[in-house]
C-alpha positions in Angstrom: 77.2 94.1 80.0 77.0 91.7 77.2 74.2 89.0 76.7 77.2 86.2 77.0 78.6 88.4 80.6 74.9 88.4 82.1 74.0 84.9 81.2 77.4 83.8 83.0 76.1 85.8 86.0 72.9 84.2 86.0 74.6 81.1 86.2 75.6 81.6 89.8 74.8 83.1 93.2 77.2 86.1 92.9 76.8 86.4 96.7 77.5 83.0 97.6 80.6 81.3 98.8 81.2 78.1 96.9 83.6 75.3 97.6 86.5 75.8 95.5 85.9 73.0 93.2 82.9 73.7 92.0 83.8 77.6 91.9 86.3 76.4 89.4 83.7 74.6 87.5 81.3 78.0 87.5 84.2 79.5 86.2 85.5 77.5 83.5 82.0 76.4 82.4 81.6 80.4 81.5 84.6 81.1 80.1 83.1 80.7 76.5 84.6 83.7 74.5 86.3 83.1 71.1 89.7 83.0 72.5 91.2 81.3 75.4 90.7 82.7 78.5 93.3 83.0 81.5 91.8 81.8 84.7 92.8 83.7 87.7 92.3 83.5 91.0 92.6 87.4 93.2 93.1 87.6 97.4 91.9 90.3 99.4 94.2 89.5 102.3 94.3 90.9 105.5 98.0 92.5 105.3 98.5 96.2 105.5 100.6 97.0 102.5 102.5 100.0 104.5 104.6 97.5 106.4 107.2 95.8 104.4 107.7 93.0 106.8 103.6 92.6 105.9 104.6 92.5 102.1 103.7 89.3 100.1 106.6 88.8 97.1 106.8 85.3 96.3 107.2 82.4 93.8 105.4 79.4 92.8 105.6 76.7 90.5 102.5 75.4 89.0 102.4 71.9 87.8 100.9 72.8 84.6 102.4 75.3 83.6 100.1 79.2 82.5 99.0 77.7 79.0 101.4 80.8 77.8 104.8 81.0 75.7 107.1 82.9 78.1 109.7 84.9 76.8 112.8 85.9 79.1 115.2 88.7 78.7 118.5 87.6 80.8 120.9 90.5 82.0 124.3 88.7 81.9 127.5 89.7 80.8 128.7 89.6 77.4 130.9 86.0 78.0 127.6 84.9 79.5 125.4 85.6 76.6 125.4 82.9 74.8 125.1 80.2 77.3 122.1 82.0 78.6 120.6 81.8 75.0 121.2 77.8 75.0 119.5 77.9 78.8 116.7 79.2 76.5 116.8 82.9 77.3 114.8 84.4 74.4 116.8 88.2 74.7 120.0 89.7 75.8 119.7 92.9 78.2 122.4 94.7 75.9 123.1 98.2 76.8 121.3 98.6 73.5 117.8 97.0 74.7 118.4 98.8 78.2 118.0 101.8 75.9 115.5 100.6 74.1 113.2 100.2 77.1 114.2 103.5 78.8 113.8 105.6 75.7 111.1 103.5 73.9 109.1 102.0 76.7 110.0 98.7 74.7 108.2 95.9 77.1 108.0 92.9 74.4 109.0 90.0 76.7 107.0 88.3 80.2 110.0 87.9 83.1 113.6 89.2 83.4 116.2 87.6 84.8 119.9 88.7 85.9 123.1 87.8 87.8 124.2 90.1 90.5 127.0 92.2 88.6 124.4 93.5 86.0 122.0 94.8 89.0 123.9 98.1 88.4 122.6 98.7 84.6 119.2 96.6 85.2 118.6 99.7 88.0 119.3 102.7 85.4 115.4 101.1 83.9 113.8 100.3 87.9 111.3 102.7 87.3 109.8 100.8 84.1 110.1 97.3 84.8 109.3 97.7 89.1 105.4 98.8 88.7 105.2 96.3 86.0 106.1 93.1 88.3 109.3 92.9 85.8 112.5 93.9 88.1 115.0 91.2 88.4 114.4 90.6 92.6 116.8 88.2 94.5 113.5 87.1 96.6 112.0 85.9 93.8 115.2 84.3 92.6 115.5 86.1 89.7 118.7 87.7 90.5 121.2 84.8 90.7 124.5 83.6 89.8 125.2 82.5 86.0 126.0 78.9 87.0 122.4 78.5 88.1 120.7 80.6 84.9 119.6 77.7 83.2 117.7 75.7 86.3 115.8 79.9 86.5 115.5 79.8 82.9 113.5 76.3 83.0 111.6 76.0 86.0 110.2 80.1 84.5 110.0 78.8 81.1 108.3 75.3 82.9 105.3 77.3 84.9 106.8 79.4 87.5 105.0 82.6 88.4 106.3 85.5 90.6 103.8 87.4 92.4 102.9 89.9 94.9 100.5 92.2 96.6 99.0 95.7 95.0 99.0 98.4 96.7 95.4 97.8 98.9 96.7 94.7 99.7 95.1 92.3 96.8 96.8 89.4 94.8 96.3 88.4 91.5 97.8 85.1 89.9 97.0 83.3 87.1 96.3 79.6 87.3 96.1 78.4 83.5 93.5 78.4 80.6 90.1 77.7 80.2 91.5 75.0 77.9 93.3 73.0 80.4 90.9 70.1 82.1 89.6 70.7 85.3 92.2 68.1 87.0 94.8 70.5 85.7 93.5 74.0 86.8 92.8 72.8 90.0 96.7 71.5 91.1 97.4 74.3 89.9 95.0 76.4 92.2 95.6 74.4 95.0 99.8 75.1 94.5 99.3 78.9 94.3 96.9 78.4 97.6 99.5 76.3 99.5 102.0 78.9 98.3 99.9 82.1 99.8 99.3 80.8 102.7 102.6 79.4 103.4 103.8 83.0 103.1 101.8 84.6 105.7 103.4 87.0 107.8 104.3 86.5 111.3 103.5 89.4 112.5 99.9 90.2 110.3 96.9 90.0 112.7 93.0 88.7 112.4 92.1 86.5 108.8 94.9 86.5 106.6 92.4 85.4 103.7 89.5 87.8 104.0 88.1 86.9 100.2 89.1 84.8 97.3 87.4 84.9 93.8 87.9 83.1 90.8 87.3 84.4 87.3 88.4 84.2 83.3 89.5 87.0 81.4 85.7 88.1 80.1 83.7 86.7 82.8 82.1 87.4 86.4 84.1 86.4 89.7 83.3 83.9 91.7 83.7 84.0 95.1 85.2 81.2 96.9 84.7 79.9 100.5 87.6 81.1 102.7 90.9 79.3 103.2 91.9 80.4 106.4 
C-alpha cells in the first residue's frame, strides 16, 4: 500500500459503520489521485444467487448522470440504421462488427442496445458480451421496439445504469465522480438505494442488505450503516 492509500485509511474507522452521508464525505474527501475517480457504492445482499427468482437485474436512472461519455452500439436493421444514429447511437451492430467482436474480442463501446428481430445475430456473440454485463436484455429494457430506440438511447446516454448481482451475491454500481459536489453524488446514491431495495425479492429470507461500502477507484471502502 501506498503512502496516499494508508493515509486515506487512517482517515477513518475501517470497522465502523457510518451514516451514509458522511461515509460519502470519507470517501470523496480521499479520492485525491491524479485522475478522476469513480465512486461506487458495492452490496453484499442476502440473496442466494442459485435461484433465479432471487436474481437482482435491474435499471436505474441517476439524476446526475456517471460523469462518463457513454457510447452505444444499437443492433437494428439496416432501414433502422440511420435513425438509430440520429437517436445518438454511436455504432451499428453490422454483421461486420458482430464479427469483429466474435473473432477480435472487439469491446470498444459501454452498453448495447437492440430491437427484438436482431436478438437472433446479437446471440451468435452471448458468450462475450453476457459475462461482461453487455447483452441486450428485455428486463433491462435494452431489447425494445425501434419506435422507442431513441427514448433507450437518451435516458442511457442521460445516466441510466443497468446492473446486477455477481455470482456470491454482491452488487457493484457506480454513482458518479469524485468531481461531482456532494449534493450531486448523494441523489444519486440515494436513487440506486431506492432502486435496490425496491427490487427485493419476494421470496429472499432474513436482511436483504447484510453490508454496503462506499469507495473511489484508488481508495479504501467505507462501510456504511445498513439500509434494511
Amino acid at each position: 500500500m501506498g503512502k496516499r492509500y494508508k493515509a486515506a485509511m487512517a482517515a477513518f474507522d475501517r470497522q465502523k459503520n457510518y451514516p451514509m452521508e458522511e461515509a460519502l464525505r470519507i470517501v470523496r474527501g480521499n479520492a485525491t489521485a491524479k485522475f478522476d475517480e469513480t465512486i461506487e457504492v458495492h452490496f453484499r445482499l442476502g440473496i442466494d444467487p442459485r435461484h433465479s427468482e432471487q436474481q437482482i437485474r435491474t435499471t436505474v436512472m441517476l439524476p446526475h448522470g456517471t460523469g462518463k461519455s457513454i457510447r452505444i452500439l444499437a443492433f437494428v436493421d439496416e432501414s433502422e440504421a440511420e435513425a438509430a444514429l440520429a437517436a445518438g447511437a454511436d455504432i451499428i451492430g453490422t454483421d461486420d462488427v458482430i464479427n469483429q467482436i466474435r473473432n477480435d474480442g472487439w469491446l470498444d463501446f459501454d452498453a448495447t442496445i437492440a430491437t427484438p428481430p436482431m436478438m437472433r445475430k446479437v446471440g451468435q456473440i452471448a458468450r462475450i458480451l453476457g459475462p461482461r454485463g453487455l447483452m441486450p436484455n428485455p428486463k433491462a429494457g435494452t431489447v425494445t421496439p425501434a419506435d422507442d430506440l431513441p427514448r433507450v438511447i437518451n435516458e442511457l446516454k442521460a445516466g441510466r445504469v443497468e446492473f446486477r448481482n455477481d455470482k456470491t451475491g454482491n452488487l457493484h454500481v457506480p454513482v458518479g465522480k469524485a468531481s461531482f459536489s456532494h449534493e450531486q453524488l448523494q441523489e444519486n446514491l440515494q436513487a440506486v438505494v431506492d432502486t435496490v431495495m425496491a427490487a427485493k425479492p419476494d421470496s429472499q429470507k432474513g436482511a436483504y442488505v447484510r453490508r454496503m461500502v462506499l469507495t473511489s477507484t484508488m481508495g479504501p471502502g467505507v462501510r456504511v450503516d445498513s439500509v434494511a
